[in-house]
N, C-alpha and C positions, 0 to 999 in steps of 0.2 A: 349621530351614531355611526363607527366607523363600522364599516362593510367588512363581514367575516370570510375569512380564509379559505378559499376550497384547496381544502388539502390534497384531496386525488391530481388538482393541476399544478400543486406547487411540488409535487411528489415528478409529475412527468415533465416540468420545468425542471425541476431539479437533475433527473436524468441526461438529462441535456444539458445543463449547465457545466457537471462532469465532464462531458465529452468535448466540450469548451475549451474548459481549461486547462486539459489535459492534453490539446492539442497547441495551445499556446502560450499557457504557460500564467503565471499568479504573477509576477517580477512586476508588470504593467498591464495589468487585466484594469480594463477600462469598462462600466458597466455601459455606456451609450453603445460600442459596437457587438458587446454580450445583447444587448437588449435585440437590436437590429438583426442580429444572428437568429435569436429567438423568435423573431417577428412579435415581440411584445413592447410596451412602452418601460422605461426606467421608473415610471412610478407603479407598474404592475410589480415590476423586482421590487419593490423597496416594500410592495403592500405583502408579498409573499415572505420574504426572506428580511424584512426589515434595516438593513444597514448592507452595505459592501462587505465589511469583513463577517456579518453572518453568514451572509449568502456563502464565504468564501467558506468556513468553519463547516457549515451546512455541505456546501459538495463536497472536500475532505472526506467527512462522516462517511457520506453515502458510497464516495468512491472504495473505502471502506470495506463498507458492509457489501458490495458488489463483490469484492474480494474475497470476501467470508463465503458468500454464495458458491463462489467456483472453487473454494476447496471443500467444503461441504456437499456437494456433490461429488467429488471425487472422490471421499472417504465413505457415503452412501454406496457406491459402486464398487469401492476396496477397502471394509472396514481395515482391515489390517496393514494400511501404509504404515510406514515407519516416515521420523519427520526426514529422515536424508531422502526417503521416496518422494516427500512432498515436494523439499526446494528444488528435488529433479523435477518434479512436474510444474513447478512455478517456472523453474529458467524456461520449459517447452512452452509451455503458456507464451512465456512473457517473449520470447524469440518468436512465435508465429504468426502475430500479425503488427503494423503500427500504432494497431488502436492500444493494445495491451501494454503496450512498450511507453505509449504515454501514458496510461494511467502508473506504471511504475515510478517513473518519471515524476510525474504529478507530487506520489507521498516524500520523494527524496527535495525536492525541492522546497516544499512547505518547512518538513523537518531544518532544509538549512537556510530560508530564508529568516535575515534579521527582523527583528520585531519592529525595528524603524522602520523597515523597506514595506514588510507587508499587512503592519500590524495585527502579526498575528501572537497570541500568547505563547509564552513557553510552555505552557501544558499542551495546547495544540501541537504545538511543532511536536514534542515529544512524544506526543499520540503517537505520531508517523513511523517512529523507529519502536518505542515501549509496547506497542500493542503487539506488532507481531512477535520482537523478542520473547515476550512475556508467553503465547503459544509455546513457542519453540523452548523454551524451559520446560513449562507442563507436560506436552508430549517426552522428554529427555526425562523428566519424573518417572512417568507413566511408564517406558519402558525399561526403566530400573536404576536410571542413572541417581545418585545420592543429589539429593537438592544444591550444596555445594559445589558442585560441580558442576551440575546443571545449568547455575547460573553464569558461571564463565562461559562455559561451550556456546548457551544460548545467544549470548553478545558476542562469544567470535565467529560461532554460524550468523548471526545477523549483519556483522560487520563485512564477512568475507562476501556474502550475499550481494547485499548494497555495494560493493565496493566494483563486485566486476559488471553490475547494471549499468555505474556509473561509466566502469570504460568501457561497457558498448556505448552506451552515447555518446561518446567520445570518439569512437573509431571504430563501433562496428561489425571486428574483429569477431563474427559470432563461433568460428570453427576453436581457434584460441582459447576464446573466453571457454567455452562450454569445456574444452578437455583440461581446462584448470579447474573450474567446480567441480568433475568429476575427481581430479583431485583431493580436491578438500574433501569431498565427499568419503570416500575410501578412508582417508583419515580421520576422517569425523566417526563412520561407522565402526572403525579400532577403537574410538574412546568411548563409543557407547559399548560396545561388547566388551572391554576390558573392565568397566565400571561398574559394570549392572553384575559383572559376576559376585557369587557370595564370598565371603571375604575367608 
């Protein structure tokens, strides 16, 4: 009879696993120095999370839903952000410590690694970029923009997003990057106020 799951410690292994991987990355995540890391055995990971690329799908998820958390608070302490107030408060987040900066890091890289390299599926990977897109539309709804529209803006605000994460990782550059998003930003918040007006 196989030995059932304590979910409270595959919940706080999973915690941890996140912060794993998000410090080094999926490309070659090896479970024997995960495990070692953890101070558990590779067949404790395999009794929890069942296979490698679960486990990997499984911290995705959660890194996630960690994400949801802190902007969910933020909107609890200022129901009325707007989404250009969010990605400003996502770049601060994501610039103030290196933990934060890898788990960004983390959902860009699942999103572009090949399904050879990390076998991970393309609904996975599309998780990484669809999910928050698909926010970032809803809010653009919500505060009046027409749905058609919505959905461009939501994939060029996601794109320009990801785009300058990826060249802080790259160089760093955090004073640059940030008075470019503010950029976008000012110009994002012209196409919400221009669109949302009645016609």
């Amino acid at each position: 009879m196989a030995r059932p799951i304590d979910f409270d410690r595959r919940d706080a292994l999973l915690d941890e696993v996140v912060t794993y991987v998000g410090e080094h990355g999926l490309a070659n995540l090896s479970l024997r120095p995960l495990a070692e890391h953890l101070g558990v055995g590779v067949n404790s990971l395999m009794h929890h999370f069942g296979s490698k690329d679960d486990l990997i799908v499984a911290a995705l998820r959660r890194s996630g839903e960690q994400q949801q958390r802190v902007e969910a608070g933020w909107l609890r302490r200022r129901p009325a952000m707007t989404q250009t107030d969010l990605l400003r408060a996502w770049w601060r987040w994501i610039i103030s410590s290196p933990q934060h900066l890898a788990l960004a890091r983390l959902g860009i890289e699942a999103a572009a690694l090949e399904a050879t390299l990390g076998g991970l599926p393309r609904q996975v990977r599309g998780e990484q970029i669809g999910f928050w897109r698909t926010n970032i539309e809803t809010r653009f709804i919500d505060e009046g923009m027409p749905t058609e529209v919505a959905v461009v803006e939501a994939s060029l605000a996601k794109a320009m997003f990801t785009g300058l994460v990826i060249d802080l990782l790259a160089t760093g550059q955090k004073t640059r990057l940030t008075r470019s998003l503010e950029a976008g930003l000012v110009r994002l918040d012209g196409v919400v106020a221009s669109s949302s007006r009645p016609a």
